[in-house]
N, C-alpha and C positions, 0 to 999 in steps of 0.2 A: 375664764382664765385668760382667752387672749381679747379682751377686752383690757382687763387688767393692764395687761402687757402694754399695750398701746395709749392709753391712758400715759402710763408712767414712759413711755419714750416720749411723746407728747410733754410732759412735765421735764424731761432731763433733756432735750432737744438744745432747747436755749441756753440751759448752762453749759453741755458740752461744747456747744457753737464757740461760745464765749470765752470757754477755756481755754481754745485751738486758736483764738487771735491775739492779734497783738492788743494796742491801743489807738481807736479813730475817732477822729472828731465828729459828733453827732450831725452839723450841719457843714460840712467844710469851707464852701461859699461864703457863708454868713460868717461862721467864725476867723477866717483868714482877713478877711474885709476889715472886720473890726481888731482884729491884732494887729493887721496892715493896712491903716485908711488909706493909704497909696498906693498899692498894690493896683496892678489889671491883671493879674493870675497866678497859678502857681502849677506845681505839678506833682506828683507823689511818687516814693519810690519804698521799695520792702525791703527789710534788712533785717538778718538775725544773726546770733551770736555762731551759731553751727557754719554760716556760711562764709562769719567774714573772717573767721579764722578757730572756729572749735574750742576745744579742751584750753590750749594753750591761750587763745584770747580772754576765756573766763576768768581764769585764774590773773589774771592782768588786773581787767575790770576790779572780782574783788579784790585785790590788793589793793586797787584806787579807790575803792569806795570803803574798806573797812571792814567789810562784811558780805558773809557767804550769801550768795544765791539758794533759795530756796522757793518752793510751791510751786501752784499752775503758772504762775505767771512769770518765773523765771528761770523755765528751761531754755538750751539753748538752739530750741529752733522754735520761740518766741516771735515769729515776726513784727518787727515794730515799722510804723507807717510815719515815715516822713515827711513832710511839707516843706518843698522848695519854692519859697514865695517872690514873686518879680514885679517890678514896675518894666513893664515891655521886657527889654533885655538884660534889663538890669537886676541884678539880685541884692533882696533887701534883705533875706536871711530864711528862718527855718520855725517852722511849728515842730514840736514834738512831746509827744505824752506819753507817758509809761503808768502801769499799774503798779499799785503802794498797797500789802496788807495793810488795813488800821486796826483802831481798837475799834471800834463797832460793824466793821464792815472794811472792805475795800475804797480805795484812793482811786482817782485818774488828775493825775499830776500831769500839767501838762505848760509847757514852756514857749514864748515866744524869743527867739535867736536873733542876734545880729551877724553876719557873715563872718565876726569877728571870737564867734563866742561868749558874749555877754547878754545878761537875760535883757530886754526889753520889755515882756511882761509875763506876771505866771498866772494861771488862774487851775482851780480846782474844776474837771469837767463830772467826780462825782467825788462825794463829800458826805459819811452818814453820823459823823460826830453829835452829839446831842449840842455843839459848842459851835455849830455849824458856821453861825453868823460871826462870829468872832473871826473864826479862821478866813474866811470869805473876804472882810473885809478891807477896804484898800490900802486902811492903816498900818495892817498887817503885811499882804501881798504887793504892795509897793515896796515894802523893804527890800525885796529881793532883787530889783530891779536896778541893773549896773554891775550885778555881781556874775562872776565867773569861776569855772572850775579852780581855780588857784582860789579864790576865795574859801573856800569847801574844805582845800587839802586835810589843813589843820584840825580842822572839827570832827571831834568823835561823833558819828552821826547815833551810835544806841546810850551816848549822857546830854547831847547837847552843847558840851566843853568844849574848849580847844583856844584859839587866839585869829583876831580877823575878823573881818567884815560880818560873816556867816556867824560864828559865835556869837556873838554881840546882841543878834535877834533874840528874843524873850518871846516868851510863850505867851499867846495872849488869852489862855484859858486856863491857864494855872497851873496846875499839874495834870490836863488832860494829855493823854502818851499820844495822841493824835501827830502835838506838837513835833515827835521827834519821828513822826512817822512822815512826815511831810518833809522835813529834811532831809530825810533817807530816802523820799522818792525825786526830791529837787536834784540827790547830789547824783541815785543815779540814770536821771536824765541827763545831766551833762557828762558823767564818766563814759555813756554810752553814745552821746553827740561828739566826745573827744576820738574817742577810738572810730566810729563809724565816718565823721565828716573831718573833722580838724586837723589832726592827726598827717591824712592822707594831704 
């Protein structure tokens, strides 16, 4: 029996681990470099909803995004991991990734920032769709690039509707729901970049 036992902590280890974090970038070096070819560093900092203002800040949030907070990955002492990226002293803007239920699995949505709030680039850090390569692609994830939380307002992120920049994108798998699950994690990456960095 306590074999058993251990066995199964051993096996639940990982995903509680998992559950208890935010969203990080698997190589951060390598991945800042290539979001930033200009970059010489950056530096990271932790931020959750519980801290930077609670009960009242959530209810913000989803108002700005449309939709209630729910699962492991969106409670609110979620801590999510920032990337302040620099050429020396200069700042060129920000990495940040949030977790996305999808339809086959879990999202890591993750976003590259200009100091200004506009995306610069997105990319998927995990991605279990059977349509994978569609959504991956740059045909696709270049659309996003230039666009900003105002872009977003408008659009119902659970039909895909709305009017603007963000509307306009088409699903490049058809009716796979992935689609509107990736804009539900793009918008709130930035609902959560406005309140945590912009904002202020």
């Amino acid at each position: 029996m306590k074999h058993k036992l251990i066995f199964l902590l051993l096996i639940l280890l990982p995903i509680l681990l998992s559950a208890a974090t935010g969203c990080d970038l698997q190589d951060p070096d390598k991945d800042v470099k290539r979001l930033f070819p200009g970059s010489t560093g950056f530096k990271t900092s932790y931020l959750s909803v519980a801290k930077s203002g609670g009960k009242a800040l959530l209810t913000r949030i989803e108002t700005a995004l449309g939709d209630k907070f729910s699962g492991t990955y969106e409670t609110m002492d979620v801590p999510y991991t920032l990337y302040h990226v620099y050429k020396n002293k200069t700042l060129l803007g920000y990495v940040h990734g949030v977790n996305q239920k999808g339809q086959y699995g879990g999202l890591q949505v993750f976003l590259a920032l200009d100091p200004g709030g506009k995306i610069l680039g997105f990319y998927y850090q995990k991605l279990s769709s059977k349509n994978g390569a569609k959504f991956k692609s740059t045909a696709f994830t270049n659309q996003f690039v230039g666009l900003s939380l105002a872009d977003f307002k408008t659009l119902d992120i659970k039909t895909g509707k709305g009017s603007g920049r963000a509307a306009a994108i088409k699903n490049p798998a058809g009716t796979d729901k992935d689609f509107l699950f990736t804009l539900r994690g793009i918008k709130k990456n930035l609902v959560l970049m406005n309140v945590f960095i912009y904002k202020k």
